[in-house]
C-alpha positions in Angstrom: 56.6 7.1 34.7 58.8 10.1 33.7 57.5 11.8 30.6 60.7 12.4 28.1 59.8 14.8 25.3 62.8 13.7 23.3 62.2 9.8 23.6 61.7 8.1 19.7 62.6 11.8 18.8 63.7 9.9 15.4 59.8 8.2 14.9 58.3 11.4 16.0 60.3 13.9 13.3 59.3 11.1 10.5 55.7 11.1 11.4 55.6 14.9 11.5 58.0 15.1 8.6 55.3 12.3 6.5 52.1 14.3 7.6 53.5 18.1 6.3 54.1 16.2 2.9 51.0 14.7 2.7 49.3 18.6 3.6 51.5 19.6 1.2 50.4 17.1 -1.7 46.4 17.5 -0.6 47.2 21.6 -0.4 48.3 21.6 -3.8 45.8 20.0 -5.7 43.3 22.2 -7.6 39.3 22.0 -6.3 37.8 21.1 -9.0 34.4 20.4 -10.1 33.5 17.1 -12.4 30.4 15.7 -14.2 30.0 11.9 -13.8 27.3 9.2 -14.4 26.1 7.4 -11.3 24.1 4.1 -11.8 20.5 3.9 -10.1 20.1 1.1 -7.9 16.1 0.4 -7.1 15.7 -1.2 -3.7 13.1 -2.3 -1.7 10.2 -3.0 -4.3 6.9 -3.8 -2.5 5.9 -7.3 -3.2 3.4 -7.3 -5.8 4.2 -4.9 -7.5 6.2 -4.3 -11.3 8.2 -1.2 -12.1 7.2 -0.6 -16.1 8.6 1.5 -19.6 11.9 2.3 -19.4 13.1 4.0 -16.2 16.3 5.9 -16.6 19.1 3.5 -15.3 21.7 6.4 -14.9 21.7 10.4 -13.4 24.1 13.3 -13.8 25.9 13.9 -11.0 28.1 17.2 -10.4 31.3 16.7 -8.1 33.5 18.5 -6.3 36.9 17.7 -5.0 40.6 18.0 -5.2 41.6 16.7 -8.7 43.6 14.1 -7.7 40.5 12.5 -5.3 38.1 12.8 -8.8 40.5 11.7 -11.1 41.0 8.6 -9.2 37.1 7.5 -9.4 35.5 5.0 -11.0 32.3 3.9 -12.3 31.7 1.5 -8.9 32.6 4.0 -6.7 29.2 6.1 -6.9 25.6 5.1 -7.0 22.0 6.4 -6.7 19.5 4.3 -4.3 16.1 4.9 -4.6 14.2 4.0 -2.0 10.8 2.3 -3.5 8.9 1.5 -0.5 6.4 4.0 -0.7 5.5 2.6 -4.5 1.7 1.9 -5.4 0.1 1.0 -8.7 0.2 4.6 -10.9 3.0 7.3 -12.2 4.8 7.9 -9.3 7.5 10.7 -8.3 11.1 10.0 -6.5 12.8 12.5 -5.4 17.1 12.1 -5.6 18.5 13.7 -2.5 22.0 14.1 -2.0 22.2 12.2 0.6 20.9 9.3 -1.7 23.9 9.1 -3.8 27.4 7.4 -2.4 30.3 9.0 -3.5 34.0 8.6 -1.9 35.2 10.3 1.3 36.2 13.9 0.4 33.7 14.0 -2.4 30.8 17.0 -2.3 27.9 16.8 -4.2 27.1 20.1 -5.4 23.9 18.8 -8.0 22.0 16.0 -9.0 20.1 15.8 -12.4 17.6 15.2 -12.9 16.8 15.5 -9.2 13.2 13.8 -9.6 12.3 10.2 -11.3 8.9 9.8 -12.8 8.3 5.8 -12.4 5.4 3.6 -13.1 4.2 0.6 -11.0 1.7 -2.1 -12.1 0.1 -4.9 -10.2 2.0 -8.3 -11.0 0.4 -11.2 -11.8 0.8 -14.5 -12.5 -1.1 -16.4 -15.5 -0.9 -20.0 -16.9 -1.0 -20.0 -20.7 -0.6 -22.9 -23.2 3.2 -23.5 -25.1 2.9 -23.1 -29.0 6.1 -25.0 -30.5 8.0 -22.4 -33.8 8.1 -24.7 -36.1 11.0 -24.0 -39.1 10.8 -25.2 -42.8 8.6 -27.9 -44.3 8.9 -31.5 -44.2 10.4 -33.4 -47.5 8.2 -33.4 -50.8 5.1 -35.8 -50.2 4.7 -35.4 -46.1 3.4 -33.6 -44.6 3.1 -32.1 -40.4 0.3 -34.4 -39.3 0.4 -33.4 -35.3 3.0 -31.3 -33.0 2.8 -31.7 -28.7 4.5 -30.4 -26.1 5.7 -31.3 -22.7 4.3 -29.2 -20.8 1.8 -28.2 -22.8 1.2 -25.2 -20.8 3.8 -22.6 -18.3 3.4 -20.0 -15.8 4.1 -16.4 -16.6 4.6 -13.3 -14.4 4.7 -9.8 -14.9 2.5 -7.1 -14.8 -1.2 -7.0 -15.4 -1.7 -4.8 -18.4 1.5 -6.6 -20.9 -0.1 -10.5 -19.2 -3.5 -9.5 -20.1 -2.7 -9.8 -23.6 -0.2 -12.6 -24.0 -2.1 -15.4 -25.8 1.1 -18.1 -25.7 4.1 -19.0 -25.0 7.1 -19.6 -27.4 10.0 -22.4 -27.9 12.7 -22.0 -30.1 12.7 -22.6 -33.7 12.0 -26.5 -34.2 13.3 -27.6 -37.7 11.1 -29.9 -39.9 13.1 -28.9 -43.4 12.8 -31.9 -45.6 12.0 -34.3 -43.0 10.8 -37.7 -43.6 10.4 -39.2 -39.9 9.1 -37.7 -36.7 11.0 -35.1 -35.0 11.6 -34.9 -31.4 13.4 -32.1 -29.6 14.2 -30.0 -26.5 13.8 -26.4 -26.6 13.9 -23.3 -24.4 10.5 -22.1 -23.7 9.9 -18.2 -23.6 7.6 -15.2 -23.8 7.6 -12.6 -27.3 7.5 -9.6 -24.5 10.2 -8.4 -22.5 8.2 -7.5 -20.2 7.1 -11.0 -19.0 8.8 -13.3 -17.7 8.3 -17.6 -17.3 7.4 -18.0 -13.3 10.4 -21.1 -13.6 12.3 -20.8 -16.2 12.5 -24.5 -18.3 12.5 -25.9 -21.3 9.5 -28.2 -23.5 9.9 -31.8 -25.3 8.3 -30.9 -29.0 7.3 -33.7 -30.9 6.3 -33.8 -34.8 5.0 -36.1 -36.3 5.3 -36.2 -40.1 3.7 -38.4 -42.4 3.3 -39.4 -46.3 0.7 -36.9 -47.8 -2.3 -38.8 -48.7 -2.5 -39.0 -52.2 
């Protein structure tokens, strides 16, 4: 077939026509440089293992780009993976390479800060301990809280070693027994006073009071 260099001449000045005005948009833009927070996402945890204390959950990142491409960004659109297969029980060090952090097409990374995490790892366990129902207020004048069960009267919890070593119960929340004459029956949430631990599955305990006359 016959090549004709002025076939869809029309098409071809449009697309050259669109192409010089977007150069001409990207060429006028400043390069600019631009401080933003990226999020740090922790992946690949060995099993086993808990990450402890407060690790920082965000880094400085330095930017450049056009100002138009940086202005446009959003909190989603960067993010800091930390690789954690290499973690073992201790104080550990993670280095954040650039190449670590996503950022948008077009978008250098001239500087991460801080460039190195210090993280600590712990041995998770898991550890059955008995369910102590809160009990709120006192029963009416004359009775008194004669006997208080559970179901279950005991729970799993998991987390790691050090924090499980010195959990003696877990909680419910607050039953009320104010002014009570009769046995109380309720269902609560069942849960552990440190953050750090966690129930194995989470559920919820049937407390039961029993309240009787005071014996004179």
């Amino acid at each position: 077939m016959a090549y004709h260099p002025f076939r869809n001449l029309g098409l071809k000045f449009l697309s050259t026509l669109v192409a010089m005005l977007l150069w001409l948009i990207v060429a006028g833009e400043r390069v600019v440089e631009r401080v933003m927070r990226a999020p740090v996402e922790f992946q690949n945890l060995p099993a086993g293992l808990e990450l402890i204390g407060n690790p920082p959950d965000t880094v400085e990142v330095r930017l450049r780009g056009s100002s138009g491409a940086l202005s446009r960004m959003a909190a989603g659109d960067m993010a800091a993976v930390i690789d954690l297969t290499t973690a073992r029980p201790g104080r550990r060090l993670f280095h954040i390479a650039h190449n670590q952090v996503s950022v948008p097409y077009g978008i250098e990374i001239v500087q991460v800060g801080p460039s190195t995490l210090t993280m600590e790892f712990e041995i998770s366990l898991i550890r059955r301990v008995p369910v102590e129902p809160d009990l709120d207020g006192r029963p009416a004048a004359g009775y008194e809280v004669t006997k208080v069960t559970t179901d279950p009267e005991t729970v799993e919890v998991a987390g790691p070693e050090t924090a499980l070593k010195l959990l003696k119960a877990a909680i419910t929340e607050p039953v009320s027994v104010q002014d009570q004459t009769r046995p109380v029956r309720e269902v609560v949430t069942i849960g552990v006073p440190d953050s750090r631990l966690r129930l194995r599955t989470p559920q919820t305990a049937v407390v039961t009071v029993t309240i009787s006359p005071r014996p004179q």
